[in-house]
C-alpha positions in Angstrom: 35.8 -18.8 -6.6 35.6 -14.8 -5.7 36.1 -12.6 -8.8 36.6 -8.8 -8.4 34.2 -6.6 -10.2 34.8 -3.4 -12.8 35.3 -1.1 -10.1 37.7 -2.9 -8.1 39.6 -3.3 -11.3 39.4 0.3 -12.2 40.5 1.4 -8.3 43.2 -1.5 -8.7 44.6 0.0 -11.9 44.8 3.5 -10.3 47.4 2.9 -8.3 49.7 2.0 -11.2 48.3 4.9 -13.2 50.0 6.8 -10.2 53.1 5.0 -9.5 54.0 5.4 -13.4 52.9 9.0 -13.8 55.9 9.6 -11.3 58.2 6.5 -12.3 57.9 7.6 -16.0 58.8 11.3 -15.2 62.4 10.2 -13.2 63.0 7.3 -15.5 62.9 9.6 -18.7 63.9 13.0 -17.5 66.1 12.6 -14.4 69.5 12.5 -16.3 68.5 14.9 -18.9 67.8 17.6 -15.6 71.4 16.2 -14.0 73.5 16.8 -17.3 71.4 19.9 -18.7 70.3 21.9 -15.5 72.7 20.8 -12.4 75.6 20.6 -14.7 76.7 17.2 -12.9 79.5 15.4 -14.5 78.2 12.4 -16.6 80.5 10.1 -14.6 79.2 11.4 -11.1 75.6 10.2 -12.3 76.9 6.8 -13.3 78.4 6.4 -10.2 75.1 7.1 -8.2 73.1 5.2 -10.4 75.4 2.1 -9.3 75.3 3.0 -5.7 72.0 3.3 -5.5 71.1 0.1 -7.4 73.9 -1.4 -4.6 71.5 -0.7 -1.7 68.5 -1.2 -3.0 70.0 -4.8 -3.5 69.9 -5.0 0.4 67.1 -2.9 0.8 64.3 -5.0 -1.8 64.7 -7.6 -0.8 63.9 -6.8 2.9 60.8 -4.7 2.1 59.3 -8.1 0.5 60.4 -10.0 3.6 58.4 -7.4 5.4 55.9 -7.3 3.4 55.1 -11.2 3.5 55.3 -10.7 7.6 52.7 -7.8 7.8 49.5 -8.6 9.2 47.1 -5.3 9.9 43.7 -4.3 9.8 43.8 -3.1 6.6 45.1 -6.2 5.2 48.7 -7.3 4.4 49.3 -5.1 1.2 47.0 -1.9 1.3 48.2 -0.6 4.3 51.2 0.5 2.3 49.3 2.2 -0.4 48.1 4.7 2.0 51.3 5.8 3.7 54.6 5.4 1.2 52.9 7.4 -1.5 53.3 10.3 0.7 57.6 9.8 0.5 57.1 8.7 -2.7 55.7 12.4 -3.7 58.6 14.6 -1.4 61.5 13.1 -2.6 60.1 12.9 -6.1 59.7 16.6 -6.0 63.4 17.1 -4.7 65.1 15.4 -7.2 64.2 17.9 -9.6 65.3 20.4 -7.0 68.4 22.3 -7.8 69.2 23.6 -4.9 72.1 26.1 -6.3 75.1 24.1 -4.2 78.8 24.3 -5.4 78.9 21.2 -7.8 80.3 18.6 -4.7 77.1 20.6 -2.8 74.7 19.4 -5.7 75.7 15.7 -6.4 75.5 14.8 -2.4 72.0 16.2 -2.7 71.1 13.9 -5.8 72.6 10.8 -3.8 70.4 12.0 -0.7 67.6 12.6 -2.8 67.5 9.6 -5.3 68.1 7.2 -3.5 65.4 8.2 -0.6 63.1 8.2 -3.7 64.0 4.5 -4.2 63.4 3.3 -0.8 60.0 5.1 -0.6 59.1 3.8 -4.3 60.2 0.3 -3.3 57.7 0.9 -0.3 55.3 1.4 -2.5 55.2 -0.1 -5.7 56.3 -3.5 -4.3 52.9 -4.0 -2.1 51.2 -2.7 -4.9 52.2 -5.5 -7.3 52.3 -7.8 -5.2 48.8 -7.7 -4.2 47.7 -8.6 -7.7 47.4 -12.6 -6.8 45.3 -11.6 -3.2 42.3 -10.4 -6.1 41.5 -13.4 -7.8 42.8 -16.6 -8.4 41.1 -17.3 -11.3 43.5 -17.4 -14.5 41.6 -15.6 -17.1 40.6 -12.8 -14.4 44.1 -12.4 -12.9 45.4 -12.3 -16.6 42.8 -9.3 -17.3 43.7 -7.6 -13.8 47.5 -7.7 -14.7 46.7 -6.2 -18.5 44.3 -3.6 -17.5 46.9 -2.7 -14.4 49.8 -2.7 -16.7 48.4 -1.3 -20.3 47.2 2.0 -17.7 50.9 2.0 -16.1 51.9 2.4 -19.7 49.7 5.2 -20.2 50.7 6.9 -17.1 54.6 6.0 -17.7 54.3 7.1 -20.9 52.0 11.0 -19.9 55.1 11.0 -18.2 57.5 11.3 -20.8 54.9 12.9 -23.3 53.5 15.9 -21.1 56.8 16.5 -18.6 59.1 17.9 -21.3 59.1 20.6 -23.0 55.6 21.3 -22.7 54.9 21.3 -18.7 58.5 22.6 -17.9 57.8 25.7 -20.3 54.3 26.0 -19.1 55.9 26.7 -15.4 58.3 29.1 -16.9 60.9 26.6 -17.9 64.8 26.5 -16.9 65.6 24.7 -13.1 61.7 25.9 -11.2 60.0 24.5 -14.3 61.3 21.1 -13.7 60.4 21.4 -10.1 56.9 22.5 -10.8 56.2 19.7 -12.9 57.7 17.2 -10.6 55.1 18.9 -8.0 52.3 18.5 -10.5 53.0 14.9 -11.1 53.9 14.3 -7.5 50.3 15.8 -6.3 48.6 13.1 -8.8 50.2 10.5 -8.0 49.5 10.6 -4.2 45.8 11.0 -5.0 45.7 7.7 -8.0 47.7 5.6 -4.8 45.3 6.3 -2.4 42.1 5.9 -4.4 43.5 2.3 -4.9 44.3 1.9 -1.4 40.5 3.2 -0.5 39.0 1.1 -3.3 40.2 -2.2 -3.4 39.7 -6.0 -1.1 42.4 -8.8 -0.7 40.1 -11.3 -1.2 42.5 -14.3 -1.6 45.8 -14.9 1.3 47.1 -18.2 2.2 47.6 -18.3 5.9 50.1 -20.4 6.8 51.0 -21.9 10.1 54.9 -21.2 9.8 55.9 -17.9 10.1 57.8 -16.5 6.6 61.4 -16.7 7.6 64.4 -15.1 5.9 65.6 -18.4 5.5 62.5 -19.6 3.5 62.7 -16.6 1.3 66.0 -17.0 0.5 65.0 -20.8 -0.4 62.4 -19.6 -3.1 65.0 -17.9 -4.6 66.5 -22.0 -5.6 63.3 -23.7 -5.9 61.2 -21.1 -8.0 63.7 -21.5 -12.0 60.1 -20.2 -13.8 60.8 -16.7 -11.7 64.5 -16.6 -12.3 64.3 -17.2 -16.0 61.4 -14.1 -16.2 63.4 -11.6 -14.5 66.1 -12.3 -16.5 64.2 -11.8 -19.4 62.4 -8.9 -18.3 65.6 -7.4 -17.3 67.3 -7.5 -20.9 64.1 -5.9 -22.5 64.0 -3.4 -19.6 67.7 -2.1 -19.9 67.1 -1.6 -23.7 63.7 0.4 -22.9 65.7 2.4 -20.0 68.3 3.2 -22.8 65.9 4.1 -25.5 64.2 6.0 -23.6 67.0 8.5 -22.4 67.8 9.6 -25.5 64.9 11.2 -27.1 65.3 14.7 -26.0 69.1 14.6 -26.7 68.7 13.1 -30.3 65.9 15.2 -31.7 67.2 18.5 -31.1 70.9 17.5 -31.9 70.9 14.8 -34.5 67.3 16.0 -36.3 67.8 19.7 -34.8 63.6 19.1 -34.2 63.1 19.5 -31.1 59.7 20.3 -31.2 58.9 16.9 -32.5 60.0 15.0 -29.0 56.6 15.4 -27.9 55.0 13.5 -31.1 57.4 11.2 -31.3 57.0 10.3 -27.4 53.5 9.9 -27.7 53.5 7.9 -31.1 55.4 5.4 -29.0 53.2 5.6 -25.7 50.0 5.1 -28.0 51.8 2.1 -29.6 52.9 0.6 -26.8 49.2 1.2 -25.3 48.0 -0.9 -28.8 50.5 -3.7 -27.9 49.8 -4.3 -23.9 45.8 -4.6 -25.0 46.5 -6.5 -28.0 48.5 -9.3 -25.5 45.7 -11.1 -24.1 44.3 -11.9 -27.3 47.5 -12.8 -28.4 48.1 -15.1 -25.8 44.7 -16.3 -26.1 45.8 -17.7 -29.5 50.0 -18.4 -28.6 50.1 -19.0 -25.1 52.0 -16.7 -23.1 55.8 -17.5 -23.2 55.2 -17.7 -27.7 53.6 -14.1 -27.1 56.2 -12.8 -24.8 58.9 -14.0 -27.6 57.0 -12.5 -30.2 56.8 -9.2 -28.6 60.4 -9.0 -27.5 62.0 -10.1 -31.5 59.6 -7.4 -32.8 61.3 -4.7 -30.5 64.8 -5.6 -31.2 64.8 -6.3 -34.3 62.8 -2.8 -35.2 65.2 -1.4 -33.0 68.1 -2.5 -35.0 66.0 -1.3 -37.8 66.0 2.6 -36.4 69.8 1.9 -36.7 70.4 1.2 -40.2 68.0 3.9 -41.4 69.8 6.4 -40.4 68.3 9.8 -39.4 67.7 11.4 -42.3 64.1 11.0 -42.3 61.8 11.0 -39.5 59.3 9.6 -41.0 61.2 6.3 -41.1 62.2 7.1 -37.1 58.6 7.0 -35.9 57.7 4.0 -38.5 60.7 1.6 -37.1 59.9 2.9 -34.0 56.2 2.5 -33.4 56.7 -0.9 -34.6 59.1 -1.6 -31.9 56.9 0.0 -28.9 54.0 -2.5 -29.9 56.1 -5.1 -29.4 57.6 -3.7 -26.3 53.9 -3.7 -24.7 52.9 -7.1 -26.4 55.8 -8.8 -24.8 55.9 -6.8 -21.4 51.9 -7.5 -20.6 52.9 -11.3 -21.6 55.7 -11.9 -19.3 54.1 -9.6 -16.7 51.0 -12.3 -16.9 53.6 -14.9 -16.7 55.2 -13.6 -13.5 52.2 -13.7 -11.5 51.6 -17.4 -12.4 55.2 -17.8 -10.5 53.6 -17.0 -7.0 51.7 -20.6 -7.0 54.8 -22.5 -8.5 56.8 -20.9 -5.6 53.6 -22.3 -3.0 53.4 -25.5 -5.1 57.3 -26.1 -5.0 57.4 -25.3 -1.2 54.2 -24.6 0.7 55.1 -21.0 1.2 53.3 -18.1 -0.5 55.6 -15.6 -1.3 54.0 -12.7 -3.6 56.1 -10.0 -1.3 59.5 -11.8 -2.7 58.1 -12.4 -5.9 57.1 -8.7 -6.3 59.9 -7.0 -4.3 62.3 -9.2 -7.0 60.3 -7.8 -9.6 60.6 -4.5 -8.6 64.4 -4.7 -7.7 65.2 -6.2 -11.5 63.5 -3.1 -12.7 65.4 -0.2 -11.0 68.5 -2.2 -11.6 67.5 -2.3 -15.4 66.5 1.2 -14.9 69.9 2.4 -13.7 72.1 0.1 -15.7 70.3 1.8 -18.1 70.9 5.3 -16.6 74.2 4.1 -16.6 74.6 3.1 -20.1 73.2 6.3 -21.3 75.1 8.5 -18.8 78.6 6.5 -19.8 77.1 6.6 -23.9 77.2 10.8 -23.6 80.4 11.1 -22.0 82.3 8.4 -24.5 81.0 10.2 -27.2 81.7 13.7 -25.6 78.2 14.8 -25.0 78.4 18.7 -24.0 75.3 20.7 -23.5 74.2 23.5 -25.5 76.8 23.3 -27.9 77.0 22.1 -31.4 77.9 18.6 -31.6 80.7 17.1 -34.2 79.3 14.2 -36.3 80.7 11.5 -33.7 78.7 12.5 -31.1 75.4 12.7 -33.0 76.8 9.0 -34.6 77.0 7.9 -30.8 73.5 9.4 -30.4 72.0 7.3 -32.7 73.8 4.5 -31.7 72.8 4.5 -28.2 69.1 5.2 -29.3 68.9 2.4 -32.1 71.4 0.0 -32.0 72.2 -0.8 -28.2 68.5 -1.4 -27.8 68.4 -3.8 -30.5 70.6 -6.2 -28.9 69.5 -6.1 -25.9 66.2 -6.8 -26.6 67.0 -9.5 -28.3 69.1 -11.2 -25.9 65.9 -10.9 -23.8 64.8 -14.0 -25.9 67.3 -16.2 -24.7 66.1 -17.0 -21.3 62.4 -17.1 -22.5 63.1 -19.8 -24.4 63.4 -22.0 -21.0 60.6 -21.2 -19.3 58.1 -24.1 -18.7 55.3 -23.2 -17.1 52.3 -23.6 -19.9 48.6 -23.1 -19.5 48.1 -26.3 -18.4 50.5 -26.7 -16.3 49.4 -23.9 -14.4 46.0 -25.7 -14.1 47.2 -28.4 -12.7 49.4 -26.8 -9.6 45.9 -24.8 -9.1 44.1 -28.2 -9.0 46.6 -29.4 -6.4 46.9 -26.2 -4.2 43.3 -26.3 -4.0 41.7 -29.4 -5.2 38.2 -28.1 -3.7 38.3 -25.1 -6.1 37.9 -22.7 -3.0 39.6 -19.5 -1.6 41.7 -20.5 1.8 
C-alpha cells in the first residue's frame, strides 16, 4: 500500500494552515466589523447569515457533485487548489471593506460580498478535504494526515483570531482601513499556503469507476451512508457552540471585564489549548477508540463551558481556567470525529459501490458554514435581545446576556453534540473489515 512521506504531509497540511488563517479571521471578526464599523443593524446580519446559509444549501452540494465528476491533468482535487484560492483572497478582502454607502448601500454590499466569499471558500476548501482519502488508505496514516492537517488548521484558525484584533487592526492604523489591511495581509498568506499544497502534493489513491457519478447516486448516499449523517450532526452541535463562543470575546472583555487588552491572551490561551487537545487525540484514540474519544472531548467542552457560566466574571483567572479546559476538549473531540468522517468515504463505497469523497466533504463543509452562521445568527440575535449598543456603557442586563451567550449557550450545545455520537457504529474493526472487502488484495485500484 502507498504511504505519503513528511513532506507531502507538511505541503498537505499547508493548505489548511491557509484556508483557516482566512476562515478564522471572518468566522471571529466579521460581525464584530458589521456591528462596530458599518453600523449594520444586528437584525440585517441575521438575516444575511440565513440567506446565505440558504444558497449555499443549493450551492454545496453541487460543488461536491462537481467535484466527484472532474477529471484533469492535475488530478481530480488539486486543480482546485490552484484557482479558487485566488476568489477566496478578493472577496475575503472586501468584506472588511466599508465602502462608506448610505446604510441600505452597505448591507447590499455585505450580501454581495459574503456570500461570493462562500461560494469561492466552498470551491476551495471542499476539494481540499476531500482529497484527504486519495493520500493513503492506510488507517493509522490517514488518521495522522487528518490530525496533522487539522491540529495546523487550528493553529491557523486560531492566528486568526489571536493576531487580527486589536493588534494587526491598530498596527495598520486601526478604525475601517485597519480591518481592510489585515484582511489583505491574511488574504496574501493564504493564497500562497493553498498553492504550496496544490504544488506539493499526489492523489495517489482514486477508485475509478465504470458508472459515471450521477446526481441521483449522490443523493442516494445521502440514505445509505447513517455513520455520515450521525457525524455531521454531531459535529454541527459542537460547531454552533464554538461559532457562538467565539463571537463574543471582544464584546465581553472590554464590556463585562472592561480588559480589553487581555482579548489577545485569552484568545491565544484557548488556540494553544485547543492545539494541546487536537495532538493529544490520536493517542487518545489509540487507547479509546475514536467515537469514546470524540465523546470525551465534546462532555469536557460543555460541561467547562457551563462551568464559565456559573463562575461568574469576577475573576479572570477562573475565565481562562474553565476555559482552557474547555478548548482541549474542543480539539480532542474535533480531531476524533474529524478522523471518524474520513472512515465514512469507504462505508459510503462499501454500502453502494460509489466513492463519493466530493459529497462527503462538500456535506462536511456545508454543516460547518451552517453551524458557522446559525451561530452568527445566535450571536447577532443574543446582542440585539439584550440591547447590545456600541461604544456605550452597557446596563447590567446586557453584560448578564454577554456572559450568557459566551458560557452558558455553549454549554448546551455542546453537550447535545453527545447525543448522536452515541449511535455511531463504525469501530476499528469494523473499518478493517469493509477495507478487507473493498480490496481484498490489499492494493491501491
Amino acid at each position: 500500500m502507498k504511504t505519503i512521506n513528511a513532506s507531502g504531509k507538511f505541503a498537505y497540511a499547508f493548505g489548511a494552515l491557509g484556508n483557516n488563517l482566512i476562515y478564522g479571521l471572518v468566522a471571529t471578526f466579521l460581525v464584530k466589523f458589521y456591528t462596530d464599523y458599518m453600523l449594520l443593524p444586528t437584525l440585517a446580519i441575521t438575516a444575511l447569515f440565513l440567506i446565505a446559509r440558504i444558497w449555499d444549501g443549493i450551492n454545496d452540494p453541487i460543488m461536491g457533485y462537481i467535484v466527484d465528476n472532474t477529471k484533469t491533468r492535475f488530478g481530480k482535487f488539486r486543480p482546485y487548489l490552484l484557482f479558487a484560492p485566488w476568489f477566496v483572497g478578493l472577496f475575503t478582502v472586501l468584506c472588511f471593506v466599508n465602502p462608506g454607502f448610505s446604510t441600505a448601500g452597505k448591507i447590499a454590499w455585505a450580501y454581495v460580498t459574503y456570500i461570493l466569499f462562500g461560494m469561492s471558500f466552498t470551491a476551495m476548501d471542499i476539494p481540499y478535504w476531500a482529497m484527504t482519502p486519495a493520500l493513503t488508505q492506510d488507517i493509522q496514516e490517514r488518521s495522522g494526515i487528518v490530525t496533522f492537517s487539522r491540529t495546523i488548521a487550528s493553529v491557523g484558525y486560531f492566528i486568526g483570531m489571536v493576531v487580527a484584533y486589536p493588534i494587526l487592526t491598530n498596527a495598520f492604523g486601526g478604525g475601517n482601513m485597519g480591518w481592510t489591511w489585515t484582511a489583505v495581509t491574511f488574504a496574501a498568506v493564504g493564497i500562497l499556503f493553498t498553492l504550496i499544497a496544490f504544488a506539493n502534493t499526489k492523489e495517489r489513491f482514486t477508485v475509478k469507476s465504470q458508472d459515471k457519478y450521477t446526481l441521483k447516486k449522490m443523493l442516494n448516499q445521502f440514505k445509505i451512508n447513517t455513520p455520515l449523517l450521525i457525524l455531521i450532526l454531531a459535529l454541527f452541535f459542537v460547531e454552533v457552540a464554538n461559532a457562538v463562543k467565539i463571537i463574543f470575546p471582544t464584546y465581553y472583555f472590554e464590556n463585562n471585564l472592561n480588559m480589553g487588552n487581555m482579548i489577545s491572551i485569552f484568545l491565544a490561551l484557548y488556540a494553544v489549548m485547543l492545539i494541546i487537545g487536537s495532538v493529544s487525540a490520536p493517542f487518545v484514540m489509540k487507547r479509546l477508540g475514536k467515537r469514546n474519544t470524540a465523546i470525551i472531548g465534546t462532555a469536557l467542552m460543555g460541561g467547562f463551558s457551563i462551568a464559565h457560566y456559573l463562575v461568574g466574571y469576577s475573576s479572570v483567572t477562573a475565565i481562562m481556567v474553565v476555559n482552557a479546559f474547555a478548548a482541549f476538549g474542543y480539539g480532542l473531540g474535533n480531531i476524533a470525529m474529524m478522523s471518524m468522517l474520513t472512515d465514512t468515504v469507504e462505508y459510503g463505497q462499501w454500502k453502494s459501490g460509489v466513492r463519493a469523497e466530493g459529497m462527503v466533504f462538500s456535506t462536511n463543509i456545508l454543516k460547518t458554514k451552517i453551524a458557522t452562521a446559525i451561530g452568527g445568527m445566535i450571536g447577532t440575535l443574543g446582542l440585539a435581545y439584550y440591547a447590545y449598543a456600541p461604544n456605550t456603557v452597557l446596563p447590567k442586563t446586557t453584560l448578564e446576556g454577554l456572559h450568557t451567550m459566551i458560557a452558558l449557550i455553549p454549554g448546551i450545545l455542546a453537550l447535545l453534540g453527545i447525543i448522536p455520537l452515541l449511535k455511531y457504529k463504525i469501530s476499528e474493526e469494523m473499518y478493517q473489515k469493509i477495507l478487507s472487502e473493498l480490496n481484498p488484495t490489499g492494493e491501491n485500484a
